[in-house]
N, C-alpha and C positions, 0 to 999 in steps of 0.2 A: 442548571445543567450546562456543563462545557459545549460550544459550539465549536465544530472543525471549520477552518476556515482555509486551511490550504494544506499541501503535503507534510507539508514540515509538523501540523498538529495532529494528521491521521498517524505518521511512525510513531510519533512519542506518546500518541494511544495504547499501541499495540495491536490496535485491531486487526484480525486474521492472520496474527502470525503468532508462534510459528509452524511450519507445515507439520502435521497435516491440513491446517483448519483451511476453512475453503472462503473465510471472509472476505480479501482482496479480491478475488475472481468474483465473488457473487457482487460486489459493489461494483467493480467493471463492467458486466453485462449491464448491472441497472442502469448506471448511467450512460453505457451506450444504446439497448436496446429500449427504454422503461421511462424514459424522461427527455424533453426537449424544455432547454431553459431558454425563455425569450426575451427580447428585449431588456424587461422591465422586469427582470431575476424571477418572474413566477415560471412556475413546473407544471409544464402542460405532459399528459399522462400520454405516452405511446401505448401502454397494456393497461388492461383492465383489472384492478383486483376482484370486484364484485363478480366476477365470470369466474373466478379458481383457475386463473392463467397461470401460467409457472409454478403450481403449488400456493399462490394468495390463498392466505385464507383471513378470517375476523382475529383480530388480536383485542380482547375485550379490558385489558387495562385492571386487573381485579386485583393485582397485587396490594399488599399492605405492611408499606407505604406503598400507593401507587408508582411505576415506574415512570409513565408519563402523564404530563399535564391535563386534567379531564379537561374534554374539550368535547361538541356539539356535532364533532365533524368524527367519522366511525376511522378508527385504523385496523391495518391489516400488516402479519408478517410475511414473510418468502424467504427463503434458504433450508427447509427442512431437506433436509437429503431421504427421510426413511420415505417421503411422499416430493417428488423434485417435480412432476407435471413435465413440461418438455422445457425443463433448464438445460443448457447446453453440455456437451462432455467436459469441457476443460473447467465446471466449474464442479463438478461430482465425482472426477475421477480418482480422487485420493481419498474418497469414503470408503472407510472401513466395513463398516457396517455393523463395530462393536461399539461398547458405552467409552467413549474418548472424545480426542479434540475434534474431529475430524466432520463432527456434526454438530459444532457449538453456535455457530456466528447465524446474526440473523440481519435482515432490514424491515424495520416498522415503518409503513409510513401512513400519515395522516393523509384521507381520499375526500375532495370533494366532489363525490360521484356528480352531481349535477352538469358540474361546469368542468367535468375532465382534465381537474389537476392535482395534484401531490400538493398538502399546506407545507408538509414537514416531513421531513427524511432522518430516520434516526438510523446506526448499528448499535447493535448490542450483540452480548452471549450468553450462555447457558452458563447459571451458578451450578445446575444440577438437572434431571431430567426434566424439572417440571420450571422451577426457577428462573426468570432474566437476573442477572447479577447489574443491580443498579451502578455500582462502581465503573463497569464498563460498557455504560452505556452513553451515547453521544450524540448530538445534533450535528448532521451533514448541511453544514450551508450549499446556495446555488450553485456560490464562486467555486467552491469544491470541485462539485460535480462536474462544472464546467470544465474546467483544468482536467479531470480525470478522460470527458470526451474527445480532451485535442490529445489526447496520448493513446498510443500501440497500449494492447496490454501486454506485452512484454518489457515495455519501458517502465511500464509503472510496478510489474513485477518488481524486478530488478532493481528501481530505484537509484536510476541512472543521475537522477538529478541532485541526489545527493551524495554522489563521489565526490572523493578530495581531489585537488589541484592534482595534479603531475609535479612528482618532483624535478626541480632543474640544477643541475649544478656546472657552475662555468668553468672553462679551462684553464688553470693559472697562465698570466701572461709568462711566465718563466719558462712554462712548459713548451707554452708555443714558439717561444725566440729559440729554447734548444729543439726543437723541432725543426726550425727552418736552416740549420746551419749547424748537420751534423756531418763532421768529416771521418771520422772516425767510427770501429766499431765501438770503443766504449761508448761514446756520444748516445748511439741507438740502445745501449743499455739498459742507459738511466734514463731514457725517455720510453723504456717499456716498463721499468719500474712507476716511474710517475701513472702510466696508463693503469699500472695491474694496480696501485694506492686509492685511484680515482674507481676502481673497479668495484675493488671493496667497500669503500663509501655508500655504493649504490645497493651495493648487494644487504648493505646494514641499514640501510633505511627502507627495504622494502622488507626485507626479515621484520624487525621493529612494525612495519605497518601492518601485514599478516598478522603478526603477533595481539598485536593491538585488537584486530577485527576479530579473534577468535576470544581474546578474552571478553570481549564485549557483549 
């Protein structure tokens, strides 16, 4: 199974997008609210699953193929919106409350109740109402999470970190020599023509880059 290791592999997941679903949000509270990663990358548990905190409840693993690794240690999901427990508004608010995206996304994680820590952090979604779709299912490493705690959730919304440069375009040296040594009105002419030329330029390459983002 794919492990996320940083932003750049949660986008090209897919996961929780796009709106309505409520994945990104629900992964934000977790790792803000739900996990403290220490030292030594292990995931000490802030909430309880075994208590039915935030909607936790047992995720018993019965599918066939199974979706995760049988393992010794019990998992549990959280993200149901029809049962959310006291999950926050901004991660419920775009539930419908019909059969759509809007209640897909979930987080598994592996609990070792004893010692009060997360082994494993998966997302996944809903193939169907009853269904996890194994294809979109993924292991959230520490590093992840961590990255996702030092950020606003509105940054990680947004997905500030993965804007393009700013475009720069420099002045021809031509334009600035008739610039400084205009005596005349034509002089001021053609240095508003070169302006309104440089204008255009700008105005086509951020068309082209809109363009770009919607076809995308």
């Amino acid at each position: 199974m794919e492990t996320l290791n940083n932003l750049s592999d949660l986008k090209e997941s897919g996961f929780g997008r796009p709106p309505p679903r409520h994945g990104l949000n629900l992964l934000w509270w977790f790792a803000h609210e739900c996990v403290q990663i220490d030292s030594n990358q292990q995931m000490a548990a802030l909430c309880y699953p075994e208590n039915g905190c935030f909607g936790f409840h047992r995720f018993y693993n019965r599918d066939r193929p199974k979706l995760l690794p049988p393992i010794n240690l019990p998992y549990y999901e959280v993200g149901n919106l029809h049962n959310p427990g006291s999950l926050p508004y901004y991660v419920i608010e775009n539930y419908t409350g019909y059969l759509d995206d809007s209640n897909c996304d979930r987080i598994i994680v592996s609990y070792n109740w004893r010692w009060k820590k997360f082994d494993r952090v998966y997302v996944t979604r809903h193939s169907d109402q009853k269904n996890f779709d194994p294809n979109c299912t993924r292991q959230i490493s520490p590093e992840l999470i961590k990255t996702i705690k030092e950020m606003r959730r509105a940054e990680f919304l947004s997905e500030r970190r993965n804007q393009p440069q700013s475009v720069h375009i420099e002045m021809p040296h031509s334009v600035l020599t008739e610039t400084s040594n205009c005596p005349n009105k034509n002089c001021w002419i053609g240095v508003g023509c070169a302006i309104g030329v440089i204008f255009l330029i700008i105005m086509t390459v951020v068309l082209l880059f809109i363009f770009g983002k919607i076809k995308s």
